[in-house]
N, C-alpha and C positions, 0 to 999 in steps of 0.2 A: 551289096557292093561296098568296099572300104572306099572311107571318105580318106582316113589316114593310113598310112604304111610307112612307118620309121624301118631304114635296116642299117643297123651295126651304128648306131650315131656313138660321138666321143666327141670331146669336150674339152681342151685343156684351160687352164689360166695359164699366162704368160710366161710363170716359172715352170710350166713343163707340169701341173699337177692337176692329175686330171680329176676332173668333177663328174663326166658323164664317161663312163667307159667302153661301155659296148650294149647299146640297146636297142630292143626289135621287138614291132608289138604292131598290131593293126587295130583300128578302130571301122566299123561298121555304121556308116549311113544312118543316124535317125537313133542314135543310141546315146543314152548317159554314162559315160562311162567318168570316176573319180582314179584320180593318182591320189596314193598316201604313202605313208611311209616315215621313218623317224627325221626330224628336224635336221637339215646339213646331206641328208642323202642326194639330194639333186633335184629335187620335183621343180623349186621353179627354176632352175637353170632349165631341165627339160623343156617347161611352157616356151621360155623364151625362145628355143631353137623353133619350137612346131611354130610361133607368131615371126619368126626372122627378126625380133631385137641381135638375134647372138647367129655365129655362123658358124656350124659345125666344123670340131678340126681334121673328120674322117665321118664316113657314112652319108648316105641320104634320107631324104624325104619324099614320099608322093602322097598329094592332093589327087584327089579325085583320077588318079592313074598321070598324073603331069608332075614329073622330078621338078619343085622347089628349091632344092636345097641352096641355088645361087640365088632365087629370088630376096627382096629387101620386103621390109615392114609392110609398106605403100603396094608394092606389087602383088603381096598375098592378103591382103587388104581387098584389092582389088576381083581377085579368086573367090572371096569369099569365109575367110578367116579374120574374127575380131578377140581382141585379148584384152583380159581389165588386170591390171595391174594389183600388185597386194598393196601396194601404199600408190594410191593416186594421183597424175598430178595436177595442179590447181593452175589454173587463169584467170590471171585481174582483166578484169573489162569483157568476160564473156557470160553469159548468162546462165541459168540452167537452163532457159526456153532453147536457146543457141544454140549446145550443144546436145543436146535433144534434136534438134531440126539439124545441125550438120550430120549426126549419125544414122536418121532415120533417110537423108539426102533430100528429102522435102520440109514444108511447115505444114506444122502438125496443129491442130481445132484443138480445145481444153479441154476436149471431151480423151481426148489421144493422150496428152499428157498426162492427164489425172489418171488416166488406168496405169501409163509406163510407171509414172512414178507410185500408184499403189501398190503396185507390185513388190515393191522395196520399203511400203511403211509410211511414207511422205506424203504431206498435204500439196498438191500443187498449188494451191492459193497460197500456199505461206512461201515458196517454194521457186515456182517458174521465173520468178524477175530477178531473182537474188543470185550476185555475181559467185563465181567460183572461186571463190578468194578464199584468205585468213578467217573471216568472219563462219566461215562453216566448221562446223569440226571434221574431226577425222570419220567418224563414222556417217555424219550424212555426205560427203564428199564422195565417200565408198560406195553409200548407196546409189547416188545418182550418177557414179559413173558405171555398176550395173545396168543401171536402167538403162544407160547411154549403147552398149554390148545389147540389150533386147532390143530396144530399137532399130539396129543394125539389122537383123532379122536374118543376120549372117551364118551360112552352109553349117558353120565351125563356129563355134564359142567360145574361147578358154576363158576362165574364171581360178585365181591364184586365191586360196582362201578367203573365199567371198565373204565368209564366217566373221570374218577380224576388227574387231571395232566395233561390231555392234551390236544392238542390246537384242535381247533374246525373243523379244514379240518381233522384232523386224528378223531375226534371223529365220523364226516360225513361217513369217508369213513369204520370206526369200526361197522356203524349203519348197512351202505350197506352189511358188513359182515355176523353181526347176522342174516339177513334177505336172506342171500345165503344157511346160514346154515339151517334155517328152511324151506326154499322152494325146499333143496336136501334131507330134511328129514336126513339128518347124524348125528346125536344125540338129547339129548335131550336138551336145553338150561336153565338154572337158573340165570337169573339174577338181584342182587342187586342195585337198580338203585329210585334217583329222576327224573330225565330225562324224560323230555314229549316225546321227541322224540322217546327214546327208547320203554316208557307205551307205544306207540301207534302202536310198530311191536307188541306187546305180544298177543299171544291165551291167556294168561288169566292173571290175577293179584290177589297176593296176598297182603292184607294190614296189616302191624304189626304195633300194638301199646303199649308199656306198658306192652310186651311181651304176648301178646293176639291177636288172627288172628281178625280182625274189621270189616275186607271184605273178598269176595273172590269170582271170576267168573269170567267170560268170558268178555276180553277187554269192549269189548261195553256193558255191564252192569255197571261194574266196573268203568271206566274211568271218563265218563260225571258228575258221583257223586263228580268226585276227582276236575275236572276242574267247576264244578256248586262251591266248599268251598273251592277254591284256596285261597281267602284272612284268609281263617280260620290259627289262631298260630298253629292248630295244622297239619294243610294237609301237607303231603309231596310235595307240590310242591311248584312256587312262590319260595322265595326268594333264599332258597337251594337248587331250582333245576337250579342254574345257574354254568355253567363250572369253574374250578378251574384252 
């Protein structure tokens, strides 16, 4: 069964220039599937349509066989779609315990936290009480608002370069994660990624370019195309798919 089904989406900016122009792709229930593609092609303008940040300027969306495409953030929130943003945003006065407990919808034992936030690398004793502030940096702010998307436990998960920020044993053991989440089947995963590492858990790959789908299939069809024109300016991998 498709969880998603994009048909014909498009996309303008204000001046009339379009970002997403004509795309149509399905995603299938309980699969990993990763968007790539060169830098400025459209991936996370795409994310944001599928989370309703952005509203299409033509085409639609169906969730689980139910047209979206007028729904709002909150409303496909509510369906069952959680999105973690590529630069995340912070809260003075909220905690990490807090937003852990508002995403999971209950209070979660330390026993709970300490696994969410293992997941991403993180001591919850150094961790749970510390506000979401200035005081974090970019890359554990990133991290724990991953955790915050596992938690959620949500149908749909998009993830916008979860890669970005951060150091490379936590990217390791974020990889071990995806790949926990697809082999218990607990949702479905979306993620925006250059990352070889990552293309290479996915059930399938979608390639955006120029805001046009370029490819799209099953890892092993897909892939060896991507790593045969790695030196090409235009493939998403090679030089930009190196950690930040």
């Amino acid at each position: 069964m498709d969880i998603l089904k994009a048909e014909h989406l498009a996309w303008d900016l204000p001046d009339g220039v379009g970002i997403i122009k004509d795309i149509s792709f399905s995603i299938e229930s309980g699969k990993l599937v990763v968007v790539t593609g060169p830098n400025g092609g459209g991936k996370t303008t795409l994310a944001k349509l599928i989370a309703g940040i952005e509203t299409p300027s033509a085409g639609h969306l169906f969730f689980e066989g139910e047209d979206i495409t007028k729904k709002n953030i909150t409303e496909r929130a509510k369906l069952g779609v959680a999105y973690a943003f590529q630069q995340p945003v912070r809260f003075k006065g909220l905690t990490v315990r807090d937003m852990l407990e508002l995403a999971s919808g209950h209070a979660l034992d330390d026993a709970h936290l300490c696994d969410l936030l293992g997941k991403v690398g993180l001591c919850a004793n150094e961790y749970v009480d510390r506000e979401l502030n200035a005081s974090l940096s970019g890359g554990e702010i990133k991290r724990i608002e991953i955790a915050s998307v596992l938690a959620r436990g949500a149908k749909l998960s998009i993830f916008d370069e979860p890669e970005a920020g951060i150091d490379l044993w936590s990217f390791a053991r974020l990889v071990e994660t995806f790949e926990e989440v697809r082999r218990n089947q607990s949702g479905t995963l979306l993620i925006i990624s250059h990352q070889e590492r990552i293309l290479n858990i996915a059930d399938e790959i979608i390639v955006i370019a120029d805001g046009l789908v370029r490819a799209a299939g099953p890892r092993e069809e897909i892939l060896p195309t991507l790593l045969a024109d790695e030196k090409s300016p235009r493939c998403p991998l090679g030089k930009e798919s190196a950690l930040v």
